[in-house]
C-alpha positions as CSV (number, residue, x, y, z in Angstrom):
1,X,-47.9,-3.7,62.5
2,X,-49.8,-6.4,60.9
3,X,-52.1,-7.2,64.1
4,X,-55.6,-6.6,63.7
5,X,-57.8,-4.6,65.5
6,X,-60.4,-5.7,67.5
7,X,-64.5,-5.8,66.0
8,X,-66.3,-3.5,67.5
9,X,-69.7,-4.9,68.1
10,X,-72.9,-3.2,67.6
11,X,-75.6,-3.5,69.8
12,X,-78.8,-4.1,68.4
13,X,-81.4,-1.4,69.7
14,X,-84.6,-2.9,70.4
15,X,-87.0,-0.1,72.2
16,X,-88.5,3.3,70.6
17,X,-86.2,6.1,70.8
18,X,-88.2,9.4,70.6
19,X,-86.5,12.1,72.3
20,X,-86.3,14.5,70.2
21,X,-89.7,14.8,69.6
22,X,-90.5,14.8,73.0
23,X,-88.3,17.7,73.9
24,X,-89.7,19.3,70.3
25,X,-93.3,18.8,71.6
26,X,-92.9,20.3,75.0
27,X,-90.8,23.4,73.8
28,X,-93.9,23.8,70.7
29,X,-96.2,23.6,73.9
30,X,-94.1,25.6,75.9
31,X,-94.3,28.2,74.0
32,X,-98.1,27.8,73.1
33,X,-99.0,28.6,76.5
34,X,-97.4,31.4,77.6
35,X,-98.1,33.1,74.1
36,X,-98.0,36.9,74.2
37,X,-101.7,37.1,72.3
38,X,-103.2,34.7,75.4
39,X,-102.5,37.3,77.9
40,X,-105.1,39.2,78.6
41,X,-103.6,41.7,80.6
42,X,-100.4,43.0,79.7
43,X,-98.0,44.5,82.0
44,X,-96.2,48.1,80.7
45,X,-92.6,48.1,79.5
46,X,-90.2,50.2,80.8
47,X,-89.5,53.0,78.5
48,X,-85.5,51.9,78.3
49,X,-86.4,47.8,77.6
50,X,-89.0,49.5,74.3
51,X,-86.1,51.6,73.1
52,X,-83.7,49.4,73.9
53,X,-85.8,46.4,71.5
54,X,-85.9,49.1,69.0
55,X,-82.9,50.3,69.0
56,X,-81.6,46.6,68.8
57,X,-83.3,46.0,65.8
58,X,-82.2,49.1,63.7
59,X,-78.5,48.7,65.2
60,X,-78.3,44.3,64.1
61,X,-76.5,43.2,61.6
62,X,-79.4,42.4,59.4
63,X,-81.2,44.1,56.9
64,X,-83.8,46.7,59.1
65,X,-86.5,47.1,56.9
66,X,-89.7,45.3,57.1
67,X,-89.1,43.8,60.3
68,X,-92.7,41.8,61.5
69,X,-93.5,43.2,65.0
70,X,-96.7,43.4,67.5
71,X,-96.8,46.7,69.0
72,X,-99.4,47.6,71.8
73,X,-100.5,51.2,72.3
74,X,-102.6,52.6,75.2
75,X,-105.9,52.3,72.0
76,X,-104.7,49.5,69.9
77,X,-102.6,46.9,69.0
78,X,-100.9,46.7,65.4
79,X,-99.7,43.7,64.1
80,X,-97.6,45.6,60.9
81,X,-94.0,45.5,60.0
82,X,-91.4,48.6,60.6
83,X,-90.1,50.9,57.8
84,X,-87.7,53.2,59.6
85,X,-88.0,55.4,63.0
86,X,-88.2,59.2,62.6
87,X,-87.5,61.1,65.9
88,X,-89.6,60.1,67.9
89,X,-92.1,58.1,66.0
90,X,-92.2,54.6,64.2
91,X,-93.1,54.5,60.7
92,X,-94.9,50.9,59.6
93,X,-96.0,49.2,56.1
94,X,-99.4,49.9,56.9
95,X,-98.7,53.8,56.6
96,X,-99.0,54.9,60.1
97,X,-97.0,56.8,62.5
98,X,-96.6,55.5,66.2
99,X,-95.2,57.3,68.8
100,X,-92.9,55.7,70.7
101,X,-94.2,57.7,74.3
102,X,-97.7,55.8,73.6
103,X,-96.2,52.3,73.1
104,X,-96.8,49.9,76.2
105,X,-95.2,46.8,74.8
106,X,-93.0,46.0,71.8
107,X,-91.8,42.7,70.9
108,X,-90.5,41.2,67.1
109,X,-92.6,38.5,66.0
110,X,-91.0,35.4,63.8
């Protein structure tokens, strides 16, 4: 019991170790180009993946209200936060109603 253990030794690193910023750069970049403001046409969502999105975020575990979203209509595209859903419209800070019918892509920003 009184043998001692071995040293370890430690090799001295001697070159630039950046990994992590390169795989941080490339996601950041990543996710710069295939934004959802550079498209500039944007392909409908089924009716079940929009009420399935909202659904999911009135249904999480967090806290529902004044959830930041982008929501595209067939006139316009809001950039608002949610309040609640009545029936069959949305109800945002910005005091507007959007029907759910009219909305052609949904998505929660960050």
């Amino acid at each position: 019991m009184n043998k001692k253990l071995p040293r370890v030794m430690a090799v001295p690193i001697r070159k630039k170790i950046s990994h992590n910023k390169e795989v941080f750069y490339s996601s950041s970049v990543f996710s710069q180009d295939t934004s959802f403001e550079d498209t500039t046409s944007v392909i409908p969502m089924d009716r079940e993946v929009i009420l399935s999105r909202i659904n999911a975020i009135f249904h999480s575990t967090h806290h529902s209200f004044r959830i930041p979203v982008e929501i595209r209509t067939k006139d316009q595209t809001f950039h608002t936060k949610i309040i609640g859903k009545f029936n069959d419209r949305l109800l945002t800070m910005d005091d507007q109603e959007i029907l759910i019918d009219d909305i052609i892509s949904f998505r929660e920003e960050k």
